[in-house]
N, CA, C and O atoms as CSV, one atom per row, in Angstrom:
chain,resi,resn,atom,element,x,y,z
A,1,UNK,N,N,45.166,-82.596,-31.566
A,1,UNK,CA,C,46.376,-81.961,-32.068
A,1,UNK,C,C,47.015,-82.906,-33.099
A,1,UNK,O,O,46.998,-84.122,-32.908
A,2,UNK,N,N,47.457,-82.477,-33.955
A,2,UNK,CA,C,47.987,-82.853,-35.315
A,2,UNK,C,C,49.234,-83.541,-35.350
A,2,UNK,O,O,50.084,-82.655,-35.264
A,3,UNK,N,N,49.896,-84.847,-35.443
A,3,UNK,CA,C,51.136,-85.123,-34.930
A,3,UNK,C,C,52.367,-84.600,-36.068
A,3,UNK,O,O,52.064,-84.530,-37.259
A,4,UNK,N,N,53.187,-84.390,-35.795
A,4,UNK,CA,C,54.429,-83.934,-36.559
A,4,UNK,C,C,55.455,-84.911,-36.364
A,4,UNK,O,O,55.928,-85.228,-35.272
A,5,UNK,N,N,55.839,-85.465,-37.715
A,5,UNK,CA,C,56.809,-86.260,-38.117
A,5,UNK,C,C,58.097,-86.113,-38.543
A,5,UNK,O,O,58.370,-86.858,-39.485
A,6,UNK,N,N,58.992,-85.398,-38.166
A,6,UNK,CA,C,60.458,-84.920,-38.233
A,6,UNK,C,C,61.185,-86.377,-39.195
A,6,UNK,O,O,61.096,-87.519,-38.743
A,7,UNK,N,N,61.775,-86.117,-40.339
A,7,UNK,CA,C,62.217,-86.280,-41.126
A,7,UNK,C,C,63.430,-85.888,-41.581
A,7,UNK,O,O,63.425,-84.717,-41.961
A,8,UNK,N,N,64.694,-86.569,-41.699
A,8,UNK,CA,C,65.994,-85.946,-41.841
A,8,UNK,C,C,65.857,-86.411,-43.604
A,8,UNK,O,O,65.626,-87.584,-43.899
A,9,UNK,N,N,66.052,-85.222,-44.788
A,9,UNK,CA,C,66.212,-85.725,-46.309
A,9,UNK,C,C,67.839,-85.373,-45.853
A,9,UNK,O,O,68.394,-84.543,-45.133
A,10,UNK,N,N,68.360,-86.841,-46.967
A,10,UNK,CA,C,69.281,-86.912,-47.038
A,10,UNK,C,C,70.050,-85.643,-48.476
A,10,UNK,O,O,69.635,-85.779,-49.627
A,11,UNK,N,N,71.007,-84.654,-48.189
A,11,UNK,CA,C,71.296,-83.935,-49.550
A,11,UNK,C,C,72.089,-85.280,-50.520
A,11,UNK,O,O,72.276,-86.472,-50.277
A,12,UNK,N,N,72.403,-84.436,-51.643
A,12,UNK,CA,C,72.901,-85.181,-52.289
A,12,UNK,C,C,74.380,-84.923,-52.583
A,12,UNK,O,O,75.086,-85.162,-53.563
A,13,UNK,N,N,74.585,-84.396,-51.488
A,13,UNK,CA,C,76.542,-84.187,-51.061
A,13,UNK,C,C,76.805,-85.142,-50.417
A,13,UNK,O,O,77.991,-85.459,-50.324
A,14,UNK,N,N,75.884,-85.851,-49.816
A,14,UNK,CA,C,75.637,-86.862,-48.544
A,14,UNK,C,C,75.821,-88.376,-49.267
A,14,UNK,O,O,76.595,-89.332,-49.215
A,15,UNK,N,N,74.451,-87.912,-50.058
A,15,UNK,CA,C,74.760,-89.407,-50.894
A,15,UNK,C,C,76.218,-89.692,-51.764
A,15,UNK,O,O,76.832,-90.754,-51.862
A,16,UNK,N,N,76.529,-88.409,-52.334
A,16,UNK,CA,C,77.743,-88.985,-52.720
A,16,UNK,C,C,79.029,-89.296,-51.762
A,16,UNK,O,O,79.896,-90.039,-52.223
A,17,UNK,N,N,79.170,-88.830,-50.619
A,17,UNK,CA,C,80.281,-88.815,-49.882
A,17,UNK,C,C,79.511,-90.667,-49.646
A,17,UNK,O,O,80.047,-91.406,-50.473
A,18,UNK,N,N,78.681,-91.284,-48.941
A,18,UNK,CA,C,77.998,-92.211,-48.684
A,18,UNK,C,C,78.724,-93.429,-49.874
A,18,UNK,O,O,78.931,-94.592,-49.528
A,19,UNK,N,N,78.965,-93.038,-50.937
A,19,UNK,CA,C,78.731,-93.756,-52.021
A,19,UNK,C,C,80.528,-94.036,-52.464
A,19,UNK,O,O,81.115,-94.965,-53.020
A,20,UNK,N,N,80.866,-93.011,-52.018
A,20,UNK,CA,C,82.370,-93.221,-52.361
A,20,UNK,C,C,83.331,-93.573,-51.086
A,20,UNK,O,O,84.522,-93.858,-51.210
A,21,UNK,N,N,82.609,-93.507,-49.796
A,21,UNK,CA,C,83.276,-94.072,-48.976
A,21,UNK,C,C,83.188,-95.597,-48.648
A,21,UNK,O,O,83.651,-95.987,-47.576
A,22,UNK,N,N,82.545,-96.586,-49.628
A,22,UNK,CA,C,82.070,-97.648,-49.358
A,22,UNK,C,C,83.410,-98.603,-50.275
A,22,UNK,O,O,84.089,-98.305,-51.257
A,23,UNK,N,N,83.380,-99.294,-49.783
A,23,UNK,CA,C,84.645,-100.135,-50.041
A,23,UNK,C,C,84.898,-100.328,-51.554
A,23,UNK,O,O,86.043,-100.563,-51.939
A,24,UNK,N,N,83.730,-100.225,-52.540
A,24,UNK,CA,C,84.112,-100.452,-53.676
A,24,UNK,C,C,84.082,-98.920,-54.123
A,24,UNK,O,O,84.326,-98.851,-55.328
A,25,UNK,N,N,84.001,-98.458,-53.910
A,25,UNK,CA,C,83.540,-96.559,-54.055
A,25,UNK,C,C,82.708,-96.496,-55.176
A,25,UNK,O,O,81.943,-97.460,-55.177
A,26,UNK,N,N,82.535,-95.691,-56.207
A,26,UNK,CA,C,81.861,-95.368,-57.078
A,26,UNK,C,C,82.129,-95.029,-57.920
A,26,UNK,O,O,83.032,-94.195,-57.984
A,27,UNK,N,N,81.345,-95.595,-59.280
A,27,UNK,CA,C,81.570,-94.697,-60.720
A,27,UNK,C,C,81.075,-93.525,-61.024
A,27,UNK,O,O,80.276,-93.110,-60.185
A,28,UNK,N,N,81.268,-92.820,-61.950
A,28,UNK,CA,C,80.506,-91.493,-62.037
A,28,UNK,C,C,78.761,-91.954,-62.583
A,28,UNK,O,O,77.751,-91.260,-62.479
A,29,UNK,N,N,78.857,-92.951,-63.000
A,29,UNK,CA,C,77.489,-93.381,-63.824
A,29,UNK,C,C,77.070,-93.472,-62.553
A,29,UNK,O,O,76.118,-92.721,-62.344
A,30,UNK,N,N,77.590,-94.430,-61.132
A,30,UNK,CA,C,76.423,-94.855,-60.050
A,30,UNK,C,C,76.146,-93.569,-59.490
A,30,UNK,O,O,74.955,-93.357,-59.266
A,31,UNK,N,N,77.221,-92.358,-59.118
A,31,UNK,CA,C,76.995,-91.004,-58.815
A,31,UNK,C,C,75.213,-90.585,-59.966
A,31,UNK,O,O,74.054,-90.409,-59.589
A,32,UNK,N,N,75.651,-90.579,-60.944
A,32,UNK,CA,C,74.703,-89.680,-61.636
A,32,UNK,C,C,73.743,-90.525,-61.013
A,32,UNK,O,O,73.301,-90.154,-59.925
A,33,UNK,N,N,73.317,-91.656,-61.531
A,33,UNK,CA,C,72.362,-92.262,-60.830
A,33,UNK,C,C,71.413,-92.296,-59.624
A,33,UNK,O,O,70.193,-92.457,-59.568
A,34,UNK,N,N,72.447,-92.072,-58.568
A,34,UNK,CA,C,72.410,-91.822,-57.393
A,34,UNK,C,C,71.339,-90.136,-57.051
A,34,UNK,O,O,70.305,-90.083,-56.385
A,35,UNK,N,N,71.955,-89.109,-57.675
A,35,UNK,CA,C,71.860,-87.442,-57.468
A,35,UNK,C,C,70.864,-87.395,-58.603
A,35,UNK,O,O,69.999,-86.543,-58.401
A,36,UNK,N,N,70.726,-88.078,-59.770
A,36,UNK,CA,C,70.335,-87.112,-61.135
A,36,UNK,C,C,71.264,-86.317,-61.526
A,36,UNK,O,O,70.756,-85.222,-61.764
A,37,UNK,N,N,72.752,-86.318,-61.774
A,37,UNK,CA,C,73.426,-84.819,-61.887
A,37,UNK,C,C,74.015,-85.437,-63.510
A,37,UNK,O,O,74.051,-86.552,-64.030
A,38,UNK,N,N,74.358,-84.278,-63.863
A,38,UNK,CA,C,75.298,-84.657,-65.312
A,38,UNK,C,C,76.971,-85.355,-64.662
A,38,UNK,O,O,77.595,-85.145,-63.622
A,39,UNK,N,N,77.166,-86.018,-65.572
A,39,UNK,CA,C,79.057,-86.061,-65.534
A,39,UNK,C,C,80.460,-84.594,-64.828
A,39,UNK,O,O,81.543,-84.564,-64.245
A,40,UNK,N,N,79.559,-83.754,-65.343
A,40,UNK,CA,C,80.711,-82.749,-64.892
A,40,UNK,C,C,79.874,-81.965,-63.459
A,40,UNK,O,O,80.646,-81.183,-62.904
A,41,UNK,N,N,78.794,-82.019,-62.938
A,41,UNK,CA,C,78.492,-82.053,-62.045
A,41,UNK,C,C,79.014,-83.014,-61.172
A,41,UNK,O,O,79.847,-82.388,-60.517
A,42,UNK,N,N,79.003,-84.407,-60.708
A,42,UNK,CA,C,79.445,-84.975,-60.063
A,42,UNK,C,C,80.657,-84.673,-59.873
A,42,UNK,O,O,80.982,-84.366,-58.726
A,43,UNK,N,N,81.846,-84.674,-61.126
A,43,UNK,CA,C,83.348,-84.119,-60.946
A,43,UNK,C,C,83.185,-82.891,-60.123
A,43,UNK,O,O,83.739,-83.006,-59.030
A,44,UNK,N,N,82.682,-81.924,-60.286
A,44,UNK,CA,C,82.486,-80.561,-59.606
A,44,UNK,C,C,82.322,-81.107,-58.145
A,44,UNK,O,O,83.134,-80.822,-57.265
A,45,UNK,N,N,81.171,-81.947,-57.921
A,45,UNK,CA,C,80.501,-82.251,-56.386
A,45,UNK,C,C,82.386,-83.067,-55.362
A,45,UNK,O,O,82.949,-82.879,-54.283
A,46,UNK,N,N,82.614,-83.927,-56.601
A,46,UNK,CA,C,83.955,-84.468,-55.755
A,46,UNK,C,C,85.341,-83.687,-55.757
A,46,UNK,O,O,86.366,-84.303,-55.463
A,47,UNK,N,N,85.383,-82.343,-56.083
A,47,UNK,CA,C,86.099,-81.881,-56.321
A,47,UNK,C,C,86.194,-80.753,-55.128
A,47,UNK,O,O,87.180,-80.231,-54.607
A,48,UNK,N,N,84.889,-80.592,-54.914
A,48,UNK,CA,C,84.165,-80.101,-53.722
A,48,UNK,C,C,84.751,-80.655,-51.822
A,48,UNK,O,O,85.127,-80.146,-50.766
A,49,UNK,N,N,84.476,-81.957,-52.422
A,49,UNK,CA,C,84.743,-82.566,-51.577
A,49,UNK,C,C,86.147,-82.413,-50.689
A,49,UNK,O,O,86.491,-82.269,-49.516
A,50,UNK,N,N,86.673,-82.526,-51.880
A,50,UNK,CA,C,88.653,-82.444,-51.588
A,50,UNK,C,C,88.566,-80.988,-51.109
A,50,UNK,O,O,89.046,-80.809,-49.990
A,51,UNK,N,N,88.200,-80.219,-51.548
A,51,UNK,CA,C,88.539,-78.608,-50.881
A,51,UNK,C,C,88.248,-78.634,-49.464
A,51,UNK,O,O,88.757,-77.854,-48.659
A,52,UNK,N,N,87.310,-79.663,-49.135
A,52,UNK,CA,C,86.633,-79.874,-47.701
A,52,UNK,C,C,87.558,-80.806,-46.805
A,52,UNK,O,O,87.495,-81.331,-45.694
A,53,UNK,N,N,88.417,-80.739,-47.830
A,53,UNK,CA,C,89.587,-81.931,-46.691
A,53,UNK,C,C,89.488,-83.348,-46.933
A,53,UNK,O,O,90.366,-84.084,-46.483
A,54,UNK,N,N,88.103,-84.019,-47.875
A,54,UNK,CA,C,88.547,-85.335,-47.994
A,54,UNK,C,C,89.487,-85.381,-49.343
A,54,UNK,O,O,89.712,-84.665,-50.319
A,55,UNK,N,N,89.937,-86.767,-48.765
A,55,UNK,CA,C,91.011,-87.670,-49.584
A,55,UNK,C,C,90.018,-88.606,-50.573
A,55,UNK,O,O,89.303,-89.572,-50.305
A,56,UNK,N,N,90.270,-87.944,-51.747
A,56,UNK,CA,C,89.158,-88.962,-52.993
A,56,UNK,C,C,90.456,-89.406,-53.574
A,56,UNK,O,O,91.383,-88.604,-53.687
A,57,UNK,N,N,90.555,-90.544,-53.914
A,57,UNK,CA,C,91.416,-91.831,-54.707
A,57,UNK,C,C,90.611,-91.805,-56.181
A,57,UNK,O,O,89.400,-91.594,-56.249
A,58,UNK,N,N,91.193,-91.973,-56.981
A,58,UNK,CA,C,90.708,-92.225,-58.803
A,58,UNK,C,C,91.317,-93.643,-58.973
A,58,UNK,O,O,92.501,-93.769,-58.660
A,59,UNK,N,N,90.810,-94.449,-59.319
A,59,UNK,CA,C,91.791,-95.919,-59.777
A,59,UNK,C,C,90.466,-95.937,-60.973
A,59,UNK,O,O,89.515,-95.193,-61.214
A,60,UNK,N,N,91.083,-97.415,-61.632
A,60,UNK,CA,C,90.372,-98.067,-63.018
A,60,UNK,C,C,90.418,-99.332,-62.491
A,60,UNK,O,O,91.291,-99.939,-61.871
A,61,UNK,N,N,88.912,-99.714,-62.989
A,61,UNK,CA,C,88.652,-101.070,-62.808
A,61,UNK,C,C,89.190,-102.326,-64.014
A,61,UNK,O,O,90.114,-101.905,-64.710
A,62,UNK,N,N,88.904,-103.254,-64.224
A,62,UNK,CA,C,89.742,-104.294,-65.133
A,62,UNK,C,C,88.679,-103.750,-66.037
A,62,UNK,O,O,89.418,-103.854,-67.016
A,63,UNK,N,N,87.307,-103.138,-66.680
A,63,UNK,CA,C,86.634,-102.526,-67.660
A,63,UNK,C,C,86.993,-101.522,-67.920
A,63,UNK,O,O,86.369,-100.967,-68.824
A,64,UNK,N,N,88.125,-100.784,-67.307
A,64,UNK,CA,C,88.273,-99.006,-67.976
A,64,UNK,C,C,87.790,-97.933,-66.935
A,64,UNK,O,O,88.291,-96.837,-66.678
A,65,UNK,N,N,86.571,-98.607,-66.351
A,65,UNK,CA,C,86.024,-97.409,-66.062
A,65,UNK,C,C,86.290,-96.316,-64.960
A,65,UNK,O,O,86.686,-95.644,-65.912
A,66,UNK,N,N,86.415,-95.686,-64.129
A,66,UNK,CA,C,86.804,-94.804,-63.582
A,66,UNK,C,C,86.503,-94.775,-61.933
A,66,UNK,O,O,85.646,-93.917,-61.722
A,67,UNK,N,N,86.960,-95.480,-60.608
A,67,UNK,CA,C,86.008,-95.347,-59.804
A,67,UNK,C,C,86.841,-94.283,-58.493
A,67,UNK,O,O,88.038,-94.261,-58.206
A,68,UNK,N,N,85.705,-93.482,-57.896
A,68,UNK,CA,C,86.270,-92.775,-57.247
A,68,UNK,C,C,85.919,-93.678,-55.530
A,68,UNK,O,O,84.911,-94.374,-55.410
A,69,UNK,N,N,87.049,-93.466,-54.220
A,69,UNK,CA,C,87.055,-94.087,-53.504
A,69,UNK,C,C,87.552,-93.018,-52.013
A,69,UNK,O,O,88.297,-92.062,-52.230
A,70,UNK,N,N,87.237,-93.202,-51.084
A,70,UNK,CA,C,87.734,-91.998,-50.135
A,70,UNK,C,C,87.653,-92.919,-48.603
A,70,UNK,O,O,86.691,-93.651,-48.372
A,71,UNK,N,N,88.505,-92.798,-47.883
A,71,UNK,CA,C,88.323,-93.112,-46.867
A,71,UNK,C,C,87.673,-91.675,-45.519
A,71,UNK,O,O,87.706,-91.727,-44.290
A,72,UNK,N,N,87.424,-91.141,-45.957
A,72,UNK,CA,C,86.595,-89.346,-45.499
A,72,UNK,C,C,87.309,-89.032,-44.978
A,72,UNK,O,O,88.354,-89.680,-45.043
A,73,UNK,N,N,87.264,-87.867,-44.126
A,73,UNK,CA,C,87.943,-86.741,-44.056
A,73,UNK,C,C,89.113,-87.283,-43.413
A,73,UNK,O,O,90.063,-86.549,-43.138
């Protein structure tokens, strides 16, 4: 008999919630990175998020850039 290997894939709602709950949270570049998604995809995916009840934070780093941060739901 043939063995079967059960495998959990992680989505990529997962990875981003994963990515922005981590103490430094995330840019949209490490998001795209992360998923493959465009820029306004990711905004869409975290925007998503908030309708779901989490709390996403926006701050700027000392470069400008944009990082999103959440302590989850």
């Amino acid at each position: 008999m043939k063995e079967v290997h059960m495998t959990t894939k992680t989505t990529k709602i997962e990875t981003v919630t994963k990515l922005i709950i981590r103490k430094s949270g995330a840019t949209i570049e490490q998001i795209k990175e992360a998923t493959g998604w465009k820029p306004h995809s990711v905004r869409a995916a975290i925007s998503g998020l908030r309708k779901r009840g989490m709390t996403v934070l926006l701050s700027k780093t000392t470069k400008g850039e944009n990082v999103y941060k959440s302590h989850g739901a």
